[in-house]
C-alpha positions in Angstrom: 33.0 -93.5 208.8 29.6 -91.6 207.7 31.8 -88.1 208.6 34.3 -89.5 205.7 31.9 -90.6 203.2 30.2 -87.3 203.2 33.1 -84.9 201.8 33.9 -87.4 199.9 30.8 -87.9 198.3 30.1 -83.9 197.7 33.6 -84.2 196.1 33.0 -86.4 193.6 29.5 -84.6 192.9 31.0 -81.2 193.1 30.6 -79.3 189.8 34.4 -78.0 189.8 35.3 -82.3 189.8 33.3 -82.8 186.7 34.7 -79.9 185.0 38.5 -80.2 185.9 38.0 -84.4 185.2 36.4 -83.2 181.3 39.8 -80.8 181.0 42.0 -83.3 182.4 40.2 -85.7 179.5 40.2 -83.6 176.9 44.2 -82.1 177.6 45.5 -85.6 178.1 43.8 -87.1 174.8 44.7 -84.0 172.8 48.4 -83.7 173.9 48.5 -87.7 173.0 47.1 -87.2 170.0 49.9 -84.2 168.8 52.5 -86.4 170.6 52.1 -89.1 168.5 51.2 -87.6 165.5 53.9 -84.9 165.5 56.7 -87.8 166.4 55.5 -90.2 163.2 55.5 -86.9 161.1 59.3 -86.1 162.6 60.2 -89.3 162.2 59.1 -90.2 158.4 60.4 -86.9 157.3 64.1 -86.8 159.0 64.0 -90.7 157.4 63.4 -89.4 154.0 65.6 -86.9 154.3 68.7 -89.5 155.6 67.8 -91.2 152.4 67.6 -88.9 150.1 70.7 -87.6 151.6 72.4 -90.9 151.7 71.1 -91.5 148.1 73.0 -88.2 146.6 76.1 -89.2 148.3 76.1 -92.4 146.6 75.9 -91.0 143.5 78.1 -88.3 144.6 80.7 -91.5 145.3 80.5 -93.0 142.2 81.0 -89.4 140.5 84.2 -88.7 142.3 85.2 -92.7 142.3 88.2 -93.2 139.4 89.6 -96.4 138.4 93.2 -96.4 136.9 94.8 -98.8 134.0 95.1 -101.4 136.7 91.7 -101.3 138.2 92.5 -100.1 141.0 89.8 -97.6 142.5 90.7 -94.1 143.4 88.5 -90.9 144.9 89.5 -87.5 142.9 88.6 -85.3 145.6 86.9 -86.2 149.5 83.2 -86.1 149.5 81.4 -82.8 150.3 79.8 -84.0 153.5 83.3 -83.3 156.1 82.1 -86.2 158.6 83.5 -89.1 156.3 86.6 -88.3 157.0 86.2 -88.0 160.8 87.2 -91.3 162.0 84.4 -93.7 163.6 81.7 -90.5 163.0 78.6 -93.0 161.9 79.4 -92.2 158.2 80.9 -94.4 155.4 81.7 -95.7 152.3 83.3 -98.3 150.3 84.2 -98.4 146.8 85.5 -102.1 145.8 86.6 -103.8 142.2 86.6 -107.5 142.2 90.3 -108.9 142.5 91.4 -105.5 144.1 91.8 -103.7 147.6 88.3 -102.1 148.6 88.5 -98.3 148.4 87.2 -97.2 152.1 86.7 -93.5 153.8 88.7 -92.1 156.4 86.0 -92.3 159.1 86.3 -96.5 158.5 89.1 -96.6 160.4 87.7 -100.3 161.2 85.6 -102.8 159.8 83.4 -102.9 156.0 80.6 -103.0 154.7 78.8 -105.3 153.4 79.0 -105.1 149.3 76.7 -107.9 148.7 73.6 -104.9 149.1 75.3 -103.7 145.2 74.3 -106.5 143.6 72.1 -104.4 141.1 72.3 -101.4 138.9 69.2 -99.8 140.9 70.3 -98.1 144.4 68.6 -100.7 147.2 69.0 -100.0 150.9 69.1 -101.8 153.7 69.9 -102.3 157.4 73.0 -103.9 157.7 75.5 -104.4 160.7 78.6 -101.3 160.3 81.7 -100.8 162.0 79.6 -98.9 165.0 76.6 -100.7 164.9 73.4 -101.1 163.1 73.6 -99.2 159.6 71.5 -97.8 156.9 73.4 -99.2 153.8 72.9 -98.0 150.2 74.5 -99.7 147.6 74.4 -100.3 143.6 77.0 -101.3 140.8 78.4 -100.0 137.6 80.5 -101.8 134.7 83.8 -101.3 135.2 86.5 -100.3 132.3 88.5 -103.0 132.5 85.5 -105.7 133.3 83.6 -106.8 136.0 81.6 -104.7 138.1 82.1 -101.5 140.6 80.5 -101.9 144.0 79.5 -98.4 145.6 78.7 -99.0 148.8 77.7 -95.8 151.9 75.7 -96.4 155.4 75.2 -93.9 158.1 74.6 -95.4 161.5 70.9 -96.4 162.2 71.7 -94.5 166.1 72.3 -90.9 164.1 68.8 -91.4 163.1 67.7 -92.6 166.4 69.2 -89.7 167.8 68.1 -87.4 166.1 64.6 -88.7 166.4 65.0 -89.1 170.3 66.4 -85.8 170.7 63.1 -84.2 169.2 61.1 -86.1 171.3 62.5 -85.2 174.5 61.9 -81.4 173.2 58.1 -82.2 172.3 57.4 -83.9 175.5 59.0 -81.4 177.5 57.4 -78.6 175.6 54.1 -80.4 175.6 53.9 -81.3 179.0 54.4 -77.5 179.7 51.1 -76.9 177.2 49.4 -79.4 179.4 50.0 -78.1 182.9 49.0 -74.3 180.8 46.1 -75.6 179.7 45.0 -77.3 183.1 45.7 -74.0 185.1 43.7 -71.8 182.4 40.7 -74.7 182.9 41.4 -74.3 186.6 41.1 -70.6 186.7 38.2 -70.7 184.1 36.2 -73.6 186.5 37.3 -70.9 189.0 36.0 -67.9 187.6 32.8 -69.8 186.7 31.9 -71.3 189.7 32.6 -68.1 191.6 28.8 -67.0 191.3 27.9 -70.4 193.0 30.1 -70.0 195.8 28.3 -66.5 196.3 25.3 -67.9 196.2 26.1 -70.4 198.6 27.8 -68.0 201.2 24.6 -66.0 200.7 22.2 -68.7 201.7 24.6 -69.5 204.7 24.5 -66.1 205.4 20.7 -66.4 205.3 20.5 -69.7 207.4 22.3 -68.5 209.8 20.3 -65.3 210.6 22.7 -62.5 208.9 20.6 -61.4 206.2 16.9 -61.6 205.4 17.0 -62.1 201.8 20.0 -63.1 199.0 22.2 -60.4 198.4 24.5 -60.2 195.6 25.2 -59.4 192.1 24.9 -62.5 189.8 25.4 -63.2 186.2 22.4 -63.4 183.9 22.2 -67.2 184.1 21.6 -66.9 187.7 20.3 -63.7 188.5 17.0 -65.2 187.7 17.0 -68.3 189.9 18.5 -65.9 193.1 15.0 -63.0 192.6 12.4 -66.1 192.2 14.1 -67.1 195.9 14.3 -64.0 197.3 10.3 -63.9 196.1 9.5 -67.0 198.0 11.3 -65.9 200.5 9.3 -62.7 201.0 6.2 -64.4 200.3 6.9 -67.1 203.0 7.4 -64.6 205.6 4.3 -62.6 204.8 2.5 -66.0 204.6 4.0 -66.9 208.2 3.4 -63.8 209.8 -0.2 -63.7 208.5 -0.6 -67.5 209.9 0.6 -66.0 213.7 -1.8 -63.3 213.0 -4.4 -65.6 211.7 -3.8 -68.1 215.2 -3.8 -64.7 217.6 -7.3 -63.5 215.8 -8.7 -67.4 216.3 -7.6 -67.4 219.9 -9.5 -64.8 221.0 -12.3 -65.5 218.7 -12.7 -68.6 220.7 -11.7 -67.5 224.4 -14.8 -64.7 224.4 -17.4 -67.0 223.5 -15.5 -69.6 225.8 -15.0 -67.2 228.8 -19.6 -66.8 228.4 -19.9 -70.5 228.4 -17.7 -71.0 231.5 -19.3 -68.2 233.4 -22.9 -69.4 232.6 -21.7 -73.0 233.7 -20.4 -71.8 236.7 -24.1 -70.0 237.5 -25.5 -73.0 237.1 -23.5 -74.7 239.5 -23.8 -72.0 241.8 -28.2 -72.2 241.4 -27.8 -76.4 242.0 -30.5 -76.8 239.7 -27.9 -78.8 236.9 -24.9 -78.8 239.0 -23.5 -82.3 237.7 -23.6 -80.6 234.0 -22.6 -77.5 235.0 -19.6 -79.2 236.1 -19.3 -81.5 232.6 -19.3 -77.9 231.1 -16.6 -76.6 233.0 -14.4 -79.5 232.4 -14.9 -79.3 229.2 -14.4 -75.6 229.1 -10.9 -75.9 230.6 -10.2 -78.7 228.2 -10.9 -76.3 225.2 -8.7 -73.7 226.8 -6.0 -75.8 227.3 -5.7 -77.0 223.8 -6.5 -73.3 222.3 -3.0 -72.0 224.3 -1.5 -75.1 223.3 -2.2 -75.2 219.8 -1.7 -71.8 219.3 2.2 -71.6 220.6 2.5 -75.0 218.5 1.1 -72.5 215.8 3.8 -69.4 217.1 6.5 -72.0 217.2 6.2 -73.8 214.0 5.8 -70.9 212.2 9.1 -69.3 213.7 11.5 -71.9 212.8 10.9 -71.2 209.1 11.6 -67.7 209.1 14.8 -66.9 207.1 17.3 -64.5 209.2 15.8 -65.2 212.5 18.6 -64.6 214.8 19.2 -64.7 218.8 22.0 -63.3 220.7 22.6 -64.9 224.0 23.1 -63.4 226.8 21.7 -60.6 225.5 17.8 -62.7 225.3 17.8 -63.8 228.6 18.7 -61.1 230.7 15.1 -59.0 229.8 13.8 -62.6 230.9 15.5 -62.8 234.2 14.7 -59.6 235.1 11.1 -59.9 234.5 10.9 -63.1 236.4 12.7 -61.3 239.4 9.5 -58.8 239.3 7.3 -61.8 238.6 8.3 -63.8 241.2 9.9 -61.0 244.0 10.5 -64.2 246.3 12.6 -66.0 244.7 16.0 -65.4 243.7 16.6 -65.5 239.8 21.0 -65.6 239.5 22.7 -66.0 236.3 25.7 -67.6 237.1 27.8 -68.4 234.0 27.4 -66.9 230.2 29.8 -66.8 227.0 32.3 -64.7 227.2 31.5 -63.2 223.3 27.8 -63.4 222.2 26.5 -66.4 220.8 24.6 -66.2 217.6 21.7 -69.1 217.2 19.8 -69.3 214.0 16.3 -69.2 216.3 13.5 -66.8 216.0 13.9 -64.9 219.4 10.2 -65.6 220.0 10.5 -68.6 220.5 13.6 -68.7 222.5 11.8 -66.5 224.3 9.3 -68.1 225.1 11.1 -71.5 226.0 13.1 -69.5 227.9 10.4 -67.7 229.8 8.5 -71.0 230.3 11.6 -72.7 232.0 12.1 -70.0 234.4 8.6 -69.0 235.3 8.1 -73.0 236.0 11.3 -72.8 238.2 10.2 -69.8 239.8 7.3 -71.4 240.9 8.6 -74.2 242.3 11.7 -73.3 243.8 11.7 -72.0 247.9 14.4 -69.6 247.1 16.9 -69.7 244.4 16.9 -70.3 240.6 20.4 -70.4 239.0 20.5 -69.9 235.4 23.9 -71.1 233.2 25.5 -70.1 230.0 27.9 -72.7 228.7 29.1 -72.6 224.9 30.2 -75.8 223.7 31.1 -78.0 220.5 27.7 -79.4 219.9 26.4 -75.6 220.9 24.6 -73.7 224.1 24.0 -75.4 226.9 21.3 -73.7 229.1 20.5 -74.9 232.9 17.9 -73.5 235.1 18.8 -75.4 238.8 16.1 -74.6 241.2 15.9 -75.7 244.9 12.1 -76.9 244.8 11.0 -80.2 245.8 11.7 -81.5 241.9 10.3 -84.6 240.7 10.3 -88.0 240.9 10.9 -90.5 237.8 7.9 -91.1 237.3 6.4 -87.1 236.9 9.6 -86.7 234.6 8.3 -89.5 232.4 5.1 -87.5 232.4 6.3 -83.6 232.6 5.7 -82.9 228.6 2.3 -84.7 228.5 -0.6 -82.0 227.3 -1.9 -80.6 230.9 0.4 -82.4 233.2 -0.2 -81.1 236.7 1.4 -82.6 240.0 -0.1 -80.1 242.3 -3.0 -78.5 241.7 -2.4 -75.9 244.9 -0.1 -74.0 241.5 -1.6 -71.5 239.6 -1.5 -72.7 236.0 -2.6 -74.8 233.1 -0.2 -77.7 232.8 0.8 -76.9 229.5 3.9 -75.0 230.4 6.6 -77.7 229.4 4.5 -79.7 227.2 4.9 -76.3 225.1 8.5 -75.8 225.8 9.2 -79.4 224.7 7.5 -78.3 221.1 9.2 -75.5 220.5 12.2 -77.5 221.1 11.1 -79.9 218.1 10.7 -77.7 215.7 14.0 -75.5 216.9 15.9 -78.7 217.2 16.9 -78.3 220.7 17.3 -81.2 223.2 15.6 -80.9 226.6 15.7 -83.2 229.7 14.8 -82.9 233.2 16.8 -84.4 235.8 17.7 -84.5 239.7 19.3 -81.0 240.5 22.6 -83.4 241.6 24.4 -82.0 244.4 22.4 -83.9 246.8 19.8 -81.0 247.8 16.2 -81.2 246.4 15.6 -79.1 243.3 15.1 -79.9 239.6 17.8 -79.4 236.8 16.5 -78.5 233.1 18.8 -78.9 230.8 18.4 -77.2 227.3 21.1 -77.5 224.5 20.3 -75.1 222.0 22.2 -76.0 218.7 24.1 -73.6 216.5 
């Protein structure tokens, strides 16, 4: 579940999220805003102009409208808008005298209106129900010749509006929604373009963890550029720093080892003369003690100081073939086979000095050990290199495993050396992040079986 959370988390802190969420924002509450605005604005002007229209044909009605000797109403021509005369179009009007037939337009082929909205000399409107639904009715009266009151009555169905209306809608949220996926594909090629020095400057550090390149490399914009040469600075100045430090650890080594080397000789005189054997012997103890830690701490020094340096890169098999060979001439009794390796070369961000030296530490150890053989494997996995040295030595019990990367750990002291062969090689692994174990060589014969998985 951790492997989930991760992506999801860099996700939602990603840079390109914030920016594409602010544009997504920003699109969504602007298009709303000229949605609504721009369908109130629609709406309130086509309803003024229904009503104004509405409004002149009214008067254009009552202009036209004649009433004879008898009273009875009469239209001296049709009115100028052609859709009161289709029948059932959503437009009509009435024309009534009180006591005679109602005068009604062509497109009424059913139902009236409701004169009771004419009840005043001043045109009033209102929604009233029509022959096709809903209408806006407009209505107002005049005195009649013979007495008595004319009722001009038109309405226009409330649906032409709402069609109208809904019909401009459709065209501004279509049109709109088009803006808005625009506007998000500009943002997202803008975020795009923007980001782009980023992403080089994160392939560049890759490049740089992983051993291709020794400083950033690149053109960046001027908001960057600065950020990328104060790096590349420390970067430079870390290395120097580091390989002064090795330097530094050399010079101090053999600073020590002279006056070292004087103090173990003279100690060893006095033992030889008897006259202070007993501290003669405290001396040389002590002596070797001092040595010890001085090689110790001095490839702790050589292999801290590796793992920070930027572009440090080993190819294997190409590393441990120089080794092999010189452990053949080191040890010309024992057999030194490499067995198994990669089929393409593996590239491991690991300062080659220190791989060397691990390397060299395994094998030499196995070389003195083993009564013939030492088989070296190369096997590329997920989790990265695995690298075995099998020799067919009397190996170790438990217990000396448990003890084998303790600071001087000898089991026989008949073998040349100081003890601090794998206590070394298990501090390099540390600080390279490498897991090493030692274990029964497993096919039933003696032998040990190191184990090193060297990650990518």
């Amino acid at each position: 579940m951790s492997g989930d959370r991760v992506p999801t988390r860099r996700w939602r802190h990603s840079l390109r999220t914030r920016f594409l969420l602010a544009i997504l924002i920003w699109t969504m509450i602007g298009i709303g805003a000229i949605w609504l605005s721009a369908n109130r604005l629609f709406a309130k002007h086509v309803e003024m102009q229904y009503h104004e229209e509405l409004e002149v044909h009214l008067r254009e009605l009552a202009r036209l409208t004649h009433v004879d000797a008898g009273g009875h109403p009469e239209l001296l021509r049709p009115l100028s808008d052609p859709r009161y005369e289709v029948p059932l179009s959503g437009f009509y009007w009435q024309v009534t005298v009180p006591g005679k037939r109602p005068l009604r337009s062509a497109s009424m082929t059913r139902g009236m209106l409701d004169e009771s909205i004419a009840h005043s000399p001043e045109i009033l409107h209102r929604v009233e129900n029509g022959p096709t639904g809903p209408t806006i009715t407009y209505g107002f009266i005049r005195p009649a010749p013979t007495g008595g009151s004319i009722h001009y009555v038109i309405a226009t169905d409330e649906r032409e509006l709402n069609r109208v209306i809904s019909g401009f809608t459709n065209e501004l949220t279509l049109w709109l929604a088009v803006l808005a996926a625009a506007l998000l594909l500009t943002g997202g090629v803008i975020i795009r373009i923007g980001v782009a020095p980023l992403d080089r400057l994160a392939t560049a550090i890759s490049r740089l963890r992983g051993g291709s390149a020794v400083r950033l490399e690149g053109q960046y914009p001027a908001e960057i550029a600065p950020l990328v040469d104060d790096l590349n600075a420390y970067i430079r100045q870390n290395g120097e720093i580091i390989a002064r430090a090795r330097v530094q650890a050399g010079n101090l080594a053999h600073s020590l080892r002279t006056p070292l080397a004087v103090i173990t000789d003279e100690a060893e005189r006095m033992a030889e003369r008897g006259d202070a054997a007993q501290s003669a012997q405290v001396l040389l103890d002590q002596s070797r003690m001092m040595a010890q830690q001085i090689e110790y701490q001095l490839a702790r020094a050589r292999s801290a100081a590796g793992t920070r340096i930027p572009g440090a890169t080993s190819v294997l098999p190409d590393l441990v073939d120089p080794i092999v060979a010189a452990m053949r001439r080191l040890h010309p009794d024992v057999a030194f086979d490499l067995l198994s390796r990669p089929t393409t070369p593996v590239m491991l961000s690991i300062d080659p000095v220190d791989l060397s030296e691990l390397l060299s530490i395994l094998l030499d150890n196995a070389g003195k050990w083993a009564a013939h053989a030492v088989a070296v494997t190369l096997e590329e996995g997920e989790e990265g290199l695995a690298v075995e040295v099998i020799d067919d030595g009397p190996g170790m019990t438990p217990a000396q495993i448990a003890e084998a990367f303790a600071v001087g750990s000898r089991f026989d002291e008949s073998k040349v050396g100081t003890g601090l062969g794998l206590a070394i090689a298990h501090d390099i692994c540390e600080a390279i992040g490498a897991d090493i174990r030692l274990m029964a060589r497993g096919d039933g014969a003696a032998g040990l079986r190191v184990r090193l998985m060297l990650p990518r």
